[in-house]
ZAMARGU-4260 file (C-alpha; in steps of 0.2 Angstrom, whole numbers, plus 5000, padded with zeros to 4 digits):
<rodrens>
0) 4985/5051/5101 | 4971/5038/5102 | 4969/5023/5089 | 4971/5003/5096 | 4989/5005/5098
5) 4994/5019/5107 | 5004/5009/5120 | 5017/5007/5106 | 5032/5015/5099 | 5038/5012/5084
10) 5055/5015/5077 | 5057/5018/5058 | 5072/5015/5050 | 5063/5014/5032 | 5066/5023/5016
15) 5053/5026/4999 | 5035/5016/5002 | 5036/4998/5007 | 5040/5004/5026 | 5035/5020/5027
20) 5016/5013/5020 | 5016/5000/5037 | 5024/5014/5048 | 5010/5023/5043 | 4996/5011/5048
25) 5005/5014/5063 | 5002/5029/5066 | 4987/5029/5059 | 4981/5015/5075 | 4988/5027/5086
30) 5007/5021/5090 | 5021/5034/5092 | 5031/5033/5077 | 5048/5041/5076 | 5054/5041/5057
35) 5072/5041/5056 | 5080/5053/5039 | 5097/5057/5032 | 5099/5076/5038 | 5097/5088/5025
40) 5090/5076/5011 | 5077/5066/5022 | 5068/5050/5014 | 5070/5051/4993 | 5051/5051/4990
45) 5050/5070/4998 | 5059/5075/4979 | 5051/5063/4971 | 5038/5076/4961 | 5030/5086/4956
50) 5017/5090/4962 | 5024/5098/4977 | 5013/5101/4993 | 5012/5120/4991 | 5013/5134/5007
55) 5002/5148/5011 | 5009/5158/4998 | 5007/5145/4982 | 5024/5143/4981 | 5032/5125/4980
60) 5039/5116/4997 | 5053/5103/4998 | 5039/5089/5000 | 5033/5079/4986 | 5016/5074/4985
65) 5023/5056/4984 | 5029/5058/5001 | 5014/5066/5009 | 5005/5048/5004 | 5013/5038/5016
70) 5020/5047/5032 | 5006/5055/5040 | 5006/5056/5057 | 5024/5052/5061 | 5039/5063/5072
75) 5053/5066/5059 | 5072/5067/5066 | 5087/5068/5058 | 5103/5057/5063 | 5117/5052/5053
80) 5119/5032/5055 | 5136/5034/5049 | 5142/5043/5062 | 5148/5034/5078 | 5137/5047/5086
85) 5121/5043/5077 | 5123/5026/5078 | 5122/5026/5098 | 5108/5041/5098 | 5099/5026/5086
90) 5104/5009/5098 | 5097/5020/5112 | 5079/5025/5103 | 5078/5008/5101 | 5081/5001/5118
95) 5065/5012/5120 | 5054/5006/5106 | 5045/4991/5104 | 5046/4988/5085 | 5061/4994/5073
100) 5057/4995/5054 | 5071/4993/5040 | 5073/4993/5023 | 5092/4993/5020 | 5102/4979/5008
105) 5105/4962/5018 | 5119/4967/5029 | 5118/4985/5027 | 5118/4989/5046 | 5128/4978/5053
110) 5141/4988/5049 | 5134/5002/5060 | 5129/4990/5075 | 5111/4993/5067 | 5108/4975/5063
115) 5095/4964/5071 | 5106/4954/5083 | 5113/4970/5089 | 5097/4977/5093 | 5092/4963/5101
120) 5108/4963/5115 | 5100/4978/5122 | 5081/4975/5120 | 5077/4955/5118 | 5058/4961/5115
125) 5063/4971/5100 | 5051/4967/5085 | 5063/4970/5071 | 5056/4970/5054 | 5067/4970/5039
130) 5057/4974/5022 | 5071/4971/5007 | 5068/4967/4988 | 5072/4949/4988 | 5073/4941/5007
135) 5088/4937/5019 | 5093/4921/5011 | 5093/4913/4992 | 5105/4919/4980 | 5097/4933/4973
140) 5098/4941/4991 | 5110/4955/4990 | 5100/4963/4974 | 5092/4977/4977 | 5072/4975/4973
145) 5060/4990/4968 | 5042/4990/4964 | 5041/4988/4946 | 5055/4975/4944 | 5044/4964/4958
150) 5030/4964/4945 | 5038/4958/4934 | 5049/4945/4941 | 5033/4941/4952 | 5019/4937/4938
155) 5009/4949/4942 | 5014/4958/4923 | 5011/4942/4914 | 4992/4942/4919 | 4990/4960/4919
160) 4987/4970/4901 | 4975/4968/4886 | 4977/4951/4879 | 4987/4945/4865 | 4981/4949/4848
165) 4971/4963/4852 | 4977/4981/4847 | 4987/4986/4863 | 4994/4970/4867 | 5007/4968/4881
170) 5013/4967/4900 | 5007/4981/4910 | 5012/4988/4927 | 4997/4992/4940 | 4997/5010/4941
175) 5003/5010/4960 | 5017/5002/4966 | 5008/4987/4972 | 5021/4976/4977 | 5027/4987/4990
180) 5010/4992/4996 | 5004/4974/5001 | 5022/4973/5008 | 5020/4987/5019 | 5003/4979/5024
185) 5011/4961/5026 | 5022/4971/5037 | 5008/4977/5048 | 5002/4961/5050 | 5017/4951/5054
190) 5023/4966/5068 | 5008/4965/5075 | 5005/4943/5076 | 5026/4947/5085 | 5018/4959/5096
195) 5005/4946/5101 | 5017/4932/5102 | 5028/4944/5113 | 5014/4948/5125 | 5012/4929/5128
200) 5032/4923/5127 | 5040/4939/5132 | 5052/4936/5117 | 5053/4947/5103 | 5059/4942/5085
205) 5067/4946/5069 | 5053/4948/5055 | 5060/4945/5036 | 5049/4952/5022 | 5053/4949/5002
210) 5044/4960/4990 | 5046/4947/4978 | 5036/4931/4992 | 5024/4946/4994 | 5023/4947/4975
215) 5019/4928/4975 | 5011/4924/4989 | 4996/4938/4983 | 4993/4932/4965 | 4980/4921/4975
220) 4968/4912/4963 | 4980/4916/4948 | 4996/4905/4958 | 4981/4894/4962 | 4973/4892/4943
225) 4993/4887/4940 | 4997/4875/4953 | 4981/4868/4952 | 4982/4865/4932 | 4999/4867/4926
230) 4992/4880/4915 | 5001/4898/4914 | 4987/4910/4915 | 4985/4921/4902 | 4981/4943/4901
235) 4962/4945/4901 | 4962/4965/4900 | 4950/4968/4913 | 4942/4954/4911 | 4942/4938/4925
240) 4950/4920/4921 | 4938/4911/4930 | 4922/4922/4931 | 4912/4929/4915 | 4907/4940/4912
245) 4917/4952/4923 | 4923/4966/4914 | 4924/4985/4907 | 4912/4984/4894 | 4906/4997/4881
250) 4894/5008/4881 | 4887/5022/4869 | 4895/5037/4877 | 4912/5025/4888 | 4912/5012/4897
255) 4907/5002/4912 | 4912/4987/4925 | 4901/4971/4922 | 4905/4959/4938 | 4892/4948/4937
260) 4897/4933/4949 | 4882/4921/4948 | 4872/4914/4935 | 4853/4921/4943 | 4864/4940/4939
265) 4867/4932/4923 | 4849/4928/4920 | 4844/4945/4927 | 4858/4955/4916 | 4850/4946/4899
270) 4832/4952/4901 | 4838/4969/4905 | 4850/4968/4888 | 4836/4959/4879 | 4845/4943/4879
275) 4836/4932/4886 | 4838/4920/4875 | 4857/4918/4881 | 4852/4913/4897 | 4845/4898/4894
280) 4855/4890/4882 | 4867/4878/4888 | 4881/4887/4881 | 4881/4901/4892 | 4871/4895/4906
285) 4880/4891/4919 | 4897/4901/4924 | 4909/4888/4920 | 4900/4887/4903 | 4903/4905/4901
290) 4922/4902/4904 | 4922/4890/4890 | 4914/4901/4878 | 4920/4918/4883 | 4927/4921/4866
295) 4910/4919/4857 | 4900/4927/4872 | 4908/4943/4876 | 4905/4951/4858 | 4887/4947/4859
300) 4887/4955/4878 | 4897/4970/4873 | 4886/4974/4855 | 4871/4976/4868 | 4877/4985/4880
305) 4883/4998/4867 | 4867/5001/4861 | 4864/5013/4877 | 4873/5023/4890 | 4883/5022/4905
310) 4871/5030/4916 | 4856/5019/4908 | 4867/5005/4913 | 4872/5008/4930 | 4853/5012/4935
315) 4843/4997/4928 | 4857/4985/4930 | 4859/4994/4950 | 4841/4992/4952 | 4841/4973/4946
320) 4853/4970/4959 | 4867/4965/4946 | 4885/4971/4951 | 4891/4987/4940 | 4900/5003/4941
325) 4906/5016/4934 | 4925/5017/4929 | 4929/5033/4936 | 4943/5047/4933 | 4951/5052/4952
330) 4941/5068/4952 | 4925/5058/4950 | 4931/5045/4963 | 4934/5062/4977 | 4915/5068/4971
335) 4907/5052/4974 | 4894/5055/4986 | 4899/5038/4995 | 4917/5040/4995 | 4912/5059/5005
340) 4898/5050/5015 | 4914/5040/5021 | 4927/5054/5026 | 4938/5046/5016 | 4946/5064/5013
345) 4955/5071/5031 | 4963/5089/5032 | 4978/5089/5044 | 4986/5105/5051 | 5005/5106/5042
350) 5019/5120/5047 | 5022/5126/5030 | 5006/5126/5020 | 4994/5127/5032 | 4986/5113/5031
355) 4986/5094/5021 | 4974/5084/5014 | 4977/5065/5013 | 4965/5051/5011 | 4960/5041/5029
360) 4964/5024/5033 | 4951/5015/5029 | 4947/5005/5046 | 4936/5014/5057 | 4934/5006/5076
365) 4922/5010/5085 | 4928/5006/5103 | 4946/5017/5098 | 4942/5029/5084 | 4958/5036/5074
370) 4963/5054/5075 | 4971/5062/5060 | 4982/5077/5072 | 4998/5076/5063 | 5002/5078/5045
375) 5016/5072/5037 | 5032/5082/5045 | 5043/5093/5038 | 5062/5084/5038 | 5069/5085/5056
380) 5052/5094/5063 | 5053/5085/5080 | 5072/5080/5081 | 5072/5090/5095 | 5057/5086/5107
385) 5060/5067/5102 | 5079/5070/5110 | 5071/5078/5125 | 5056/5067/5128 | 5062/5052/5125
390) 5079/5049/5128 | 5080/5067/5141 | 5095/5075/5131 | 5099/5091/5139 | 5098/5107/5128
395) 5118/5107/5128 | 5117/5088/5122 | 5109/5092/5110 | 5119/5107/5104 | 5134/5092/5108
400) 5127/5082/5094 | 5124/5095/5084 | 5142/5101/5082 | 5147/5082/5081 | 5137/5081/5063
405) 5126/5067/5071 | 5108/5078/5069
</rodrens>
């Protein structure tokens, strides 16, 4: 496979989105990634549905949709950690790989001689990465942590909803599990500044991840606003607390994002909305003016821009060279003529329906170019040839390890 990291294998030990989403860029950059599942049942996101990925004859498979999102392009085994067996088939995988990603409660596999330092007694260059909901020290590190809890806990729902007040009011969730997504891509980042650091030391090292620092750390000018002030920030809908006006606004037939972020877009935004005589007045001049007085401003912008529609909007405003967009439904985003300009759609070959369509990682080299082969596997599609290629198990190994309940 060809992508910037062919030269790596990776060795994933991770369950639902937070690793499996950083295994992925993975394989995505080209590495060999082997994802390890519980036979028979296989990660819990391939029942998480429906939708179900459908075979050539329309009928459902065994694999959610949820799944398919974030374990293209990886090799599927199946071992039972919990047997002796499995356990050594896993220690020697390892000894061959040059990362190992884990999601399992602190502690979890140390019982099953999984656990960092013994991974490390037969492969010191190991970069293990362990994803869990809380971190591997502080007392709330034996919880388990998922997605939506992490918002919560994290801030992010306390800035995120329509305002209090207004019809609607309240915390929201973001409609992915964000939490673990930026996890999965702290992960990334963090395996590959170890990989770099093991290049240069020869050492390799244990890599913690919380969801919940992840949740923190990326609240960004919001943590910032607070630190900074002392002032806990408040839900602007979809508006912005430090830049106005940037916002969905009304139109006459919807709606449309505003994200106007100086004030020479601000002036240009006015004469377009006849408003000119907004733009010069103190009050609403300058953007931190417009902060101040976002209460009395936005009515007046939002009672303009109702007076016409969306697509009237989007051209005079586009033409101006003042930020807007459309707020569109997924099938609108998958017809966008830029999203097809860009590939963002790739069609992989899959054993049971035929093929796949997933959406492309969104870095595109232009010295190693990603190749989209492989689809996300069926459960336990390349036990086998993983056995054989990598380790060189024997056909009656194999058979050995089957009858012992390890595959």
């Amino acid at each position: 496979m060809a992508g910037p990291l062919s030269h790596l294998k990776v060795l994933d030990l991770s369950r639902i989105l937070a690793g499996p989403w950083a295994s992925q860029v993975f394989a995505d950059f080209g590495a060999e990634v082997i994802k390890v599942e519980r036979p028979e049942r296989g990660d819990d996101t391939r029942h998480w549905g429906p939708p179900y990925l459908q075979d050539t004859q329309g009928a459902d498979t065994d694999d959610a949709a949820y799944y398919l999102s974030a374990n293209r392009g990886k090799k599927s085994i199946t071992v039972d950690i919990t047997t002796e067996t499995g356990q050594q088939l896993v220690r020697e995988l390892a000894a061959r790989c040059d990362v190992l990603l884990e999601n399992y409660k602190v502690g979890g596999l140390e019982k099953y001689g999984l656990d960092y330092a013994s991974i490390r007694a037969i492969n010191p260059g190991i970069i293990y990465c362990s994803i869990t909901g809380f971190g591997q020290t502080g007392p709330y590190a034996k919880r388990a942590g998922y997605d939506a809890m992490i918002q919560g806990m994290g801030g992010l729902m306390s800035i995120t909803g329509v305002p209090e007040g207004q019809p609607g009011a309240g915390p929201q969730k973001v409609g992915v599990a964000a939490a673990d997504l930026m996890t999965g891509m702290y992960a990334v980042s963090a395996v590959l500044a170890a990989v770099i650091h093991r290049n240069e030391s020869g050492r390799g090292q244990h890599i913690d991840l919380a969801l919940l620092d992840t949740q923190v750390a990326w609240l960004a000018n919001q943590a910032q606003n607070f630190l900074t002030s002392g002032k806990n920030p408040e839900r602007q809908g979809t508006g912005h607390p430090n830049i106005v006006p940037y916002q969905a606004v009304p139109s006459s037939d919807g709606y449309f994002m505003l994200a106007i972020g100086n004030d020479a877009q601000f002036k240009r935004f006015c004469h377009i909305a006849d408003l000119d005589e907004l733009a010069e007045q103190p009050a609403y001049a300058t953007n931190s003016a417009r902060v101040l007085a976002r209460e009395q401003l936005v009515p007046l912008i939002e009672a303009a821009t109702a007076k016409r529609d969306s697509a009237w909007w989007l051209e005079k405003l586009s033409d101006a060279h003042v930020p807007c967009g459309p707020i569109n439904n997924l099938d609108q985003v998958f017809a966008d003529p830029q999203v097809q300009a860009r590939g963002m759609v790739v069609e992989q070959p899959h054993p049971r329906a035929g093929s796949v369509k997933t959406v492309r990682n969104p870095a595109l080299f232009s010295e190693s170019p990603l190749e989209y082969e492989q689809g996300p596997p069926v459960l336990g599609e390349h036990t086998e040839a993983v056995l054989r290629e990598l380790l060189g198990k024997s056909d009656e190994e194999i058979r050995q390890l089957k009858e012992a309940g390890a595959l």
